[in-house]
C-alpha positions in Angstrom: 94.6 108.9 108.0 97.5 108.1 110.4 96.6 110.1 113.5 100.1 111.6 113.1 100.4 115.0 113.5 101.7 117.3 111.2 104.8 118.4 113.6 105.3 114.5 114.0 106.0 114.0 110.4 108.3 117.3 109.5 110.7 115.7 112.6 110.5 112.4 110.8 111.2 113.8 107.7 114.4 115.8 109.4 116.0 112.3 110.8 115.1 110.0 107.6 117.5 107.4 107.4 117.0 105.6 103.9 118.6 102.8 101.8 120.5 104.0 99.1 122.1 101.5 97.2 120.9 98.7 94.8 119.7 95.8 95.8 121.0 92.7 94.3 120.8 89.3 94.9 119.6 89.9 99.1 121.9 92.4 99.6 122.1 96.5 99.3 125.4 97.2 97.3 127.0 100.9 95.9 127.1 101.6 92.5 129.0 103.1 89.5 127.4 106.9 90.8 125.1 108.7 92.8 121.9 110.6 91.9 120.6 113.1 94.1 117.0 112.7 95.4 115.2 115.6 95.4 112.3 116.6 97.4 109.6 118.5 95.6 108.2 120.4 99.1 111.0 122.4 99.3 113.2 121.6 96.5 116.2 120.1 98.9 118.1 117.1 98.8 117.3 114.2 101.2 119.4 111.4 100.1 121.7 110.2 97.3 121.2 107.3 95.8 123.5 104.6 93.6 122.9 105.5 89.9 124.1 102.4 88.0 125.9 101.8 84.6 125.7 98.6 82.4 128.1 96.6 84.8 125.8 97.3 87.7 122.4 96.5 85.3 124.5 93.1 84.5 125.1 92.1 88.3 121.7 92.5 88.6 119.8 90.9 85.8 122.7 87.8 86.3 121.1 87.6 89.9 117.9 87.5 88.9 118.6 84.9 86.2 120.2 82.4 88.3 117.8 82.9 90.9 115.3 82.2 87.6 117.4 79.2 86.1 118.8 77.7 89.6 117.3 79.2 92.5 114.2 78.1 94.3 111.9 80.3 93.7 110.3 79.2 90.4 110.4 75.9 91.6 108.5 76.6 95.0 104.7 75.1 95.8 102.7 78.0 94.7 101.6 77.8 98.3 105.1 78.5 99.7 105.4 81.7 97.4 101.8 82.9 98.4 103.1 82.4 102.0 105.9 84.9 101.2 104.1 87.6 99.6 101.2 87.7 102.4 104.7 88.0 104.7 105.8 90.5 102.7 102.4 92.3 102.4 102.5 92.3 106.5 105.7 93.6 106.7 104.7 96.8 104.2 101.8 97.4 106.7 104.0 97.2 109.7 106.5 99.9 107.6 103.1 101.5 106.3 104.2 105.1 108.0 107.4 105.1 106.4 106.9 104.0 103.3 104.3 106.8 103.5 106.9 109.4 104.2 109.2 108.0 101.4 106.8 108.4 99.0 105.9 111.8 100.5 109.0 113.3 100.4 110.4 111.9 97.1 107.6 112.6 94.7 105.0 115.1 97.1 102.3 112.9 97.5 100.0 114.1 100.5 101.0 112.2 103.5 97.3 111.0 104.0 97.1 110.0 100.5 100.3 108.3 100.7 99.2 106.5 103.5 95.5 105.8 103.4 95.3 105.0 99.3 99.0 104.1 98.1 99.9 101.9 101.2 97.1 100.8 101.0 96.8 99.5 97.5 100.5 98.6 97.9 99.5 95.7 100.6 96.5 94.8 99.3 97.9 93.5 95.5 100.4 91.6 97.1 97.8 89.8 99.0 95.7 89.9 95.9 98.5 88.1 94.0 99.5 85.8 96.8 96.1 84.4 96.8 96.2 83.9 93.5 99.7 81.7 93.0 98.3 78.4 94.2 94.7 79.0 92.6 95.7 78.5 89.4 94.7 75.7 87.0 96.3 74.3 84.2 94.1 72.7 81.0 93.6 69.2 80.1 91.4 69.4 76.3 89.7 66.3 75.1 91.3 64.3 73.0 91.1 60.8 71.2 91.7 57.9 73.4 95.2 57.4 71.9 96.4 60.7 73.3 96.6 62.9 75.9 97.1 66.9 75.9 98.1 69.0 78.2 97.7 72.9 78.4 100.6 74.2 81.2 101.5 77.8 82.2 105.2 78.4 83.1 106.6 81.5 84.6 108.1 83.5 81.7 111.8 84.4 83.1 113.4 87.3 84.4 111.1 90.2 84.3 112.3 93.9 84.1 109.9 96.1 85.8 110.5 99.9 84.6 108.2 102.3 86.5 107.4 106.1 87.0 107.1 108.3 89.8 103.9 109.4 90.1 102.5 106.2 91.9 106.1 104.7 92.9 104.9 101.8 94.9 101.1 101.0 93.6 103.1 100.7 89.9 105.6 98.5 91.3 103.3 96.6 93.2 101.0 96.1 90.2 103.8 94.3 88.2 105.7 92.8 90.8 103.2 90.8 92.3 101.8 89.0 89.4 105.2 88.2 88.1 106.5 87.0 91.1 103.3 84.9 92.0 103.5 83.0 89.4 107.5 82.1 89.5 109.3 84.9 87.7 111.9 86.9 89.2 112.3 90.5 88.9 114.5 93.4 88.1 112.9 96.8 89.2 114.1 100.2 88.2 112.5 102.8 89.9 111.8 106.3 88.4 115.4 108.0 89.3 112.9 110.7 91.3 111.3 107.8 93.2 114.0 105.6 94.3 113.7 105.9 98.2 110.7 103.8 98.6 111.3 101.2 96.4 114.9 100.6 97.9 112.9 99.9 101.6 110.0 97.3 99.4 113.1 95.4 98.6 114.6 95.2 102.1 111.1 94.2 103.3 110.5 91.5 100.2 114.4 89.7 101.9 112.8 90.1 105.4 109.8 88.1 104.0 111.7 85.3 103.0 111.8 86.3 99.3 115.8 83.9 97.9 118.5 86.5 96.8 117.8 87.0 93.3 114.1 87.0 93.2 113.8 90.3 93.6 116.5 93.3 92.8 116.3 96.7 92.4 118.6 98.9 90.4 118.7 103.0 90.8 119.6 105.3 87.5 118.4 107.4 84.9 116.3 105.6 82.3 118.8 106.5 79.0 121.4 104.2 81.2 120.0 101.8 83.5 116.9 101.5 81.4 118.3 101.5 78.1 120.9 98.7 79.7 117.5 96.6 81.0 115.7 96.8 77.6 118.7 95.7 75.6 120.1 93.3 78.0 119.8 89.4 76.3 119.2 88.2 80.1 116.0 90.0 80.3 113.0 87.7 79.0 109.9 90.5 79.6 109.8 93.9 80.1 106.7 95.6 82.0 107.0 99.6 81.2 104.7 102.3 82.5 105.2 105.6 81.5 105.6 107.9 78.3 105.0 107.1 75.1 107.7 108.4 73.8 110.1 106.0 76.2 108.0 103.2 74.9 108.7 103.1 72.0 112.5 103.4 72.8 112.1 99.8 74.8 110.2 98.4 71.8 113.7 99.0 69.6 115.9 97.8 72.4 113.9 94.4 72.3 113.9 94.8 68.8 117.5 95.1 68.6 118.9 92.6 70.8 116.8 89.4 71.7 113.0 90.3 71.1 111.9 89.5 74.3 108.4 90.8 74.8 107.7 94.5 76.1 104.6 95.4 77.4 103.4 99.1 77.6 101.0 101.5 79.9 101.5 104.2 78.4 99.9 107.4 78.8 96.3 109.5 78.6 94.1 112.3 77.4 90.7 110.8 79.3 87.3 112.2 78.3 84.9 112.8 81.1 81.2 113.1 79.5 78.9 115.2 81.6 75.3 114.7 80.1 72.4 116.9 81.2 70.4 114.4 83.0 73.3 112.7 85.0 72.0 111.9 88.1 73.6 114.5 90.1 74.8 117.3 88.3 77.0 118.2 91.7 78.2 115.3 92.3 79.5 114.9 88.5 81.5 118.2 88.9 83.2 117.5 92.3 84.3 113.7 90.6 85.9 116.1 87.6 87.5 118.4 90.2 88.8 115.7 92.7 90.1 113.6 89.2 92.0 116.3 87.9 93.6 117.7 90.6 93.8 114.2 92.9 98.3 113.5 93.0 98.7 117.2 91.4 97.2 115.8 88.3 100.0 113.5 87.9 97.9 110.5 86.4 98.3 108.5 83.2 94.7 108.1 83.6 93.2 112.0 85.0 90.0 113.0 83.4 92.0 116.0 81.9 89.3 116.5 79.1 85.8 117.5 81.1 83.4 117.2 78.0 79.8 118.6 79.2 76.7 119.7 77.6 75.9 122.7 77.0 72.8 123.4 78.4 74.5 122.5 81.7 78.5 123.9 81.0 78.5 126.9 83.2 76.9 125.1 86.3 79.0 122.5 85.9 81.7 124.8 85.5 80.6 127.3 88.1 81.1 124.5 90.7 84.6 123.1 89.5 85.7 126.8 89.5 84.9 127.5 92.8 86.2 123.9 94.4 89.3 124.4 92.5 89.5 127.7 94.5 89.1 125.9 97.6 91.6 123.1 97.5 94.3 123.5 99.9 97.7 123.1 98.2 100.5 123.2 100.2 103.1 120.8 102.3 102.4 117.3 102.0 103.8 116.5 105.0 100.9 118.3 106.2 97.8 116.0 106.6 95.4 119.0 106.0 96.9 119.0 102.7 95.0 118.8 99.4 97.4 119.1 96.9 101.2 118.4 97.4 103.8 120.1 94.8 104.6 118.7 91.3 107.6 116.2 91.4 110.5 118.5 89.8 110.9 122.0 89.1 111.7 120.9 85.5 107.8 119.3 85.5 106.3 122.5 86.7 107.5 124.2 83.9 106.6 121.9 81.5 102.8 122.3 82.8 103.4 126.1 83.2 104.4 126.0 79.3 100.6 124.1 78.9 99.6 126.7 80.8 100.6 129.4 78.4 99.7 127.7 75.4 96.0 127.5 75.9 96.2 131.1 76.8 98.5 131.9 73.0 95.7 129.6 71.6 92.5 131.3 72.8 91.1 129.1 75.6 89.9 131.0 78.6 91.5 130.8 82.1 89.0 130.6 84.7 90.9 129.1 87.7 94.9 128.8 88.7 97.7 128.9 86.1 99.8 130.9 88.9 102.8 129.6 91.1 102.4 130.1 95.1 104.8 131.8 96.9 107.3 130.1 98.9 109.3 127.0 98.3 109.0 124.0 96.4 107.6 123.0 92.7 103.9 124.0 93.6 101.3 125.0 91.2 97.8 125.8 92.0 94.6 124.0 90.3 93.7 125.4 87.4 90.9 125.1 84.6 89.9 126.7 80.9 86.8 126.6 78.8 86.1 127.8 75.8 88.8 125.0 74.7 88.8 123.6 70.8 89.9 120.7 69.9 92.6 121.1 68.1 94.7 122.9 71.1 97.5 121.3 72.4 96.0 121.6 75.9 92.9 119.7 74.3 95.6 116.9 72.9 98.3 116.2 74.8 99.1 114.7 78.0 100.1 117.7 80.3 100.4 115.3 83.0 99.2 118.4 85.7 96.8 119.9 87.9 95.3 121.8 84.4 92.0 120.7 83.3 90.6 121.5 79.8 86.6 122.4 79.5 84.5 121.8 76.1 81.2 121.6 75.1 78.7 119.6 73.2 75.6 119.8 71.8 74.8 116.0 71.6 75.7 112.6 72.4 77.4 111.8 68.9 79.4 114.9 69.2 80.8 114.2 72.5 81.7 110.2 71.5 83.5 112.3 68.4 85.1 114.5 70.6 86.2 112.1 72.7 87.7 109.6 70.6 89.7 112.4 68.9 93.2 111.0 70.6 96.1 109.2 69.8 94.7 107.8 73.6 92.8 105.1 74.9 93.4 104.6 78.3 90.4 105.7 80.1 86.6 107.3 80.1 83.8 108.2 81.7 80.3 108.9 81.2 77.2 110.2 83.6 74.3 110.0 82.5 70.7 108.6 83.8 70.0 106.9 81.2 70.9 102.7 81.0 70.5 102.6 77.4 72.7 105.7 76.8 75.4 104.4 79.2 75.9 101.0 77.7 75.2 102.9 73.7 78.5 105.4 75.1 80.1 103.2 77.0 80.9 100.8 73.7 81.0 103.4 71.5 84.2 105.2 73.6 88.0 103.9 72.9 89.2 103.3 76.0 90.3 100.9 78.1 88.2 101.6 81.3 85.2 103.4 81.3 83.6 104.5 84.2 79.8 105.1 84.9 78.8 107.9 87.2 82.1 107.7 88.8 85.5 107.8 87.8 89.0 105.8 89.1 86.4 103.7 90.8 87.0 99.8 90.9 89.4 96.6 92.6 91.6 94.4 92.0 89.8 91.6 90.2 88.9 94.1 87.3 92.2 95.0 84.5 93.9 98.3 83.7 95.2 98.9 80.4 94.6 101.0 77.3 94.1 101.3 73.6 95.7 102.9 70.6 98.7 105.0 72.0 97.7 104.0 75.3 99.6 100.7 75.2 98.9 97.5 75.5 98.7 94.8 78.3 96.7 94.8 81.2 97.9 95.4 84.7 95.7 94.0 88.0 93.2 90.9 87.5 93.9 87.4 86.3 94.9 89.1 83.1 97.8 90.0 84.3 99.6 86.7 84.2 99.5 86.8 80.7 102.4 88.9 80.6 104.3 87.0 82.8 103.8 83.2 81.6 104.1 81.4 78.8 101.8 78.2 77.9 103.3 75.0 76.9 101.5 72.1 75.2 102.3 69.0 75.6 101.0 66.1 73.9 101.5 62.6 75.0 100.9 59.4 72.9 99.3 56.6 74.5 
């Protein structure tokens, strides 16, 4: 936590100065438009920001490919670009308050959360990454003596970095840092609810040291800006996190103009198995509380499917009922706060339509589902049982504070039950029992899979997902996959 007091921040909040223009090539610049920026605690608007068109997409993708094709930064000592990320990394921490209350107030993240987990991991991948760019080795195979081969990885080109709200920085971060260690630049649009906070990452990232052009960051809606990034011929890779359904709308802009390589998180349905002899039974069902309703629900990976056996459902249950009644949702600028809002007004009823479906469909409401008084786009936590699995609440991402509660009779029937999904992004298991864990743990189609815990992990380990899930791995070495290219070369002697 900050130490700042509640007051502190809502007087902070009142005299917010931010960017609001795009940045390109070292500089802030206006756009074509404006979009307003909403803030989900009360519903009012704090800012408006530049909303660009195709010209204002072009000026910055040209900026980011001369800085690519002339500029220094590809051709830097990997040492002198790990210097300027761990500046830049010092210069988020300084900001680390502020950034906090951007991300607070754009998307209603809890200030402490915003502060003591997203700031966090914010500063802590671009050190990762930094420490990374002058690590790497290239490959020298054996040949005959009348040759010799070499294996060399090259920075890919101009990356377009497209990512969502819910996690504005920690997404950025997790795809900026990689690409830029190695000798990319980068073109980031930001979610047009989340602009705020990105806009102040790029003033930091020039304050580092960073050339004009290396890093930019464009402002609109994503059937302009990011339409005019996927299609544009100057783009070379496109990182995407977000819905699948605006994933597969950059897969035919690359398809339809110069095939440059997309790579997609996409988004979830998780399966959280609750076996009877897990090693704490209490422990398992505050996890599945805290995952659901952690960031209002508002996680690609959420363990919105709690799977649990029966002989031990309405303990579990019991518990997650009566901590879901506990949570404190309300301000986030408040840091007694729990649970913040849901980003729009437009989202909350999207979840409030979830809500009502697993009531038309027979599932039982036994926590939430009910709007607070007062402003803002607030929801409380809320929870069914009795849910089948073939109910939309059972199937699709709902992307919300709304968890949905089946039962199972053995382990084969919940590896069924939780493979049934177009999604494979993440799992989790508890269970006593070593054999069982690793037996489950391959058996489940995921991309992580925790073990008695869940969103547990570092840096050095990937994220990614299966099936509809995407493909692609953010965080680890992995990562540079997406942003390099290898090169042989072979060399007679």
């Amino acid at each position: 936590m900050t130490g700042v007091p509640y007051e502190e921040w809502r007087s902070r909040a009142e005299k917010i100065d931010p960017y609001t223009d795009h940045h390109i090539d070292g500089a802030f610049s206006p756009g074509a438009g404006t979009l307003p920026v909403v803030a989900p605690r009360d519903g009012r608007t704090i800012a408006r920001v530049a909303a660009a068109d195709a010209a204002d997409v072009d000026r910055a993708v040209a900026a980011a490919r001369r800085a690519f094709d002339e500029g220094p930064w590809p051709r830097l000592a990997p040492a002198e670009r790990k210097a300027a990320l761990l500046r830049w990394a010092d210069l988020v921490e300084r900001d680390r308050e502020h950034l906090s209350l951007l991300v607070s107030l754009e998307m209603g993240k809890p200030i402490g959360e915003a502060y003591g987990i997203e700031l966090r991991a914010v500063a802590g991948c671009l050190r990762w990454y930094a420490e990374v760019a002058d690590k790497q080795l290239d490959e020298v195979p054996r040949t005959g003596d009348d040759a010799l081969a070499l294996i060399t990885r090259e920075p890919a080109g101009v990356v377009a970095a497209v990512v969502p709200w819910n996690f504005p920085l920690t997404m950025a971060a997790w795809k900026l840092a990689p690409a830029l260690a190695v000798g990319c630049t980068v073109v980031l649009k930001p979610a047009e609810e989340s602009p705020l906070s990105a806009l102040h990452l790029a003033a930091l990232a020039t304050e580092a040291g960073l050339p004009p052009g290396a890093f930019n960051v464009v402002n609109g809606r994503g059937e302009v800006a990011g339409r005019a990034l996927g299609e544009h011929p100057g783009v070379d890779v496109v990182a995407f996190t977000g819905s699948g359904e605006v994933g597969r709308h950059f897969l035919r802009y690359a398809a339809a103009s110069n095939l440059k390589r997309v790579w997609l998180e996409l988004g979830g349905k998780s399966p959280n198995i609750i076996l009877p002899d897990a090693p704490d039974l209490d422990a398992a069902a505050d996890t599945a509380a805290w995952g659901i309703f952690f960031n209002a629900g508002e996680m690609c990976s959420a363990p919105s499917r709690l799977l649990v056996h029966r002989s031990v459902a309405e303990r579990v249950l019991d518990r997650i009922v009566a901590r879901a009644g506990k949570i404190r949702v309300g301000d986030p600028l408040d840091p007694a706060t729990e649970m913040g809002p849901l980003v729009s007004a437009r989202h909350r009823e999207q979840v409030l339509s979830y809500v009502e479906a697993g009531r038309a469909d027979g599932a039982r409401l036994r926590a939430g589902g009910e709007v607070p008084d007062g402003d803002g786009h607030f929801l409380r936590p809320t929870v069914f049982d009795r849910v089948g699995p073939g109910m939309r609440i059972a199937r699709e991402e709902i992307f919300g504070p709304v968890l949905a509660v089946q039962e199972f009779d053995d382990a084969d029937e919940a590896v069924r039950l939780a493979n049934d999904t177009e999604y494979g992004l993440a799992a989790a298991v508890w269970t006593s029992d070593l054999s069982a864990a690793h037996r489950i743990s391959r058996a489940l189609r995921a991309g992580v899979v925790w073990v008695n815990c869940y969103e547990e992990g570092d840096m050095s380990v990937p994220f990614g997902g299966m099936k509809q899930s995407g493909h692609g791995r953010d965080k680890s070495l992995h990562a540079l996959d997406k942003y390099t290219d290898l090169k042989t070369t072979w060399i007679a002697l």
